[in-house]
C-alpha positions, 0 to 999 in steps of 0.5 A, spaced: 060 594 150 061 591 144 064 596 141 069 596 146 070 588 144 072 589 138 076 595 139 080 591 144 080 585 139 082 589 132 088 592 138 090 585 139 091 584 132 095 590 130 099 589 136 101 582 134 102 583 127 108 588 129 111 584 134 117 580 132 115 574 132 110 575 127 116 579 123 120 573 124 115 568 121 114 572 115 121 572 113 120 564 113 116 564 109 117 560 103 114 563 098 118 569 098 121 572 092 126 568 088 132 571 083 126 571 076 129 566 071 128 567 064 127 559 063 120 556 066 121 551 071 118 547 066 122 548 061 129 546 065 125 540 067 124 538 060 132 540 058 135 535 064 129 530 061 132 530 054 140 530 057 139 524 062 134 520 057 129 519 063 123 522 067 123 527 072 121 526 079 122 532 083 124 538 080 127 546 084 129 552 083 133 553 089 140 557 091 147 553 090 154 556 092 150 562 091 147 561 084 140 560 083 139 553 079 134 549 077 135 542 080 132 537 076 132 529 079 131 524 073 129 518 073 133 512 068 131 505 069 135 504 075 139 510 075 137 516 078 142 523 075 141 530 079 141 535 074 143 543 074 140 547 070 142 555 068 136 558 069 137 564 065 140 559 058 137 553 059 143 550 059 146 544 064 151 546 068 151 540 072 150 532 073 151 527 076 150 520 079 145 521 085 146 517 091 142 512 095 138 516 100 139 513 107 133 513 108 132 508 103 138 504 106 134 504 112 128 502 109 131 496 105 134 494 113 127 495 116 125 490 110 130 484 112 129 484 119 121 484 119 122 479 112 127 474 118 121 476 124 116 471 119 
């Protein structure tokens, strides 16, 4: 009987891991493999520091207009720069400016109105 248990059991298992669903899950996965850079993250990290002259916060490797690039947010003082760098060089593609998140500005508007309720 318990043979039968685990025999229906592990046929369960079999079964569902082929089914696409499973299949589907596993293609959202996250940690499937990127493009290799030649560079560590740390070391495009430490590029866009030395660049922006700050601290970064967050810092990716990810896809942008179909090339992989590093980007870097760093932080100077009030100024924040997002700042792209060539995973395979090192070197920095692109910065710019970051822009307000809106959910800062939300937050900033939830403040004033909790600030005039008091």
């Amino acid at each position: 009987m318990k043979q039968n248990v685990l025999a229906l059991a592990l046929t369960l298992v079999m079964f569902s891991m082929s089914s696409p669903t499973f299949a589907n899950t596993m293609m959202q996965n996250d940690a499937l493999p990127t493009h290799p850079a030649q560079i560590s993250l740390a070391q495009a990290i430490s590029a866009a520091e030395q660049y922006a002259a700050g601290t970064a916060s967050k810092a990716e490797l990810e896809q942008d207009d179909d090339q992989w690039v590093f980007d870097v947010e760093v932080i100077n003082g009030p100024k924040v720069m997002d700042v792209k760098v060539d995973p395979q060089s090192g070197k920095i593609l692109a910065a710019k400016l970051d822009k307000a998140d809106h959910d800062d500005h939300r937050d900033r508007d939830n403040e004033d109105e909790h600030e005039q309720k008091d």
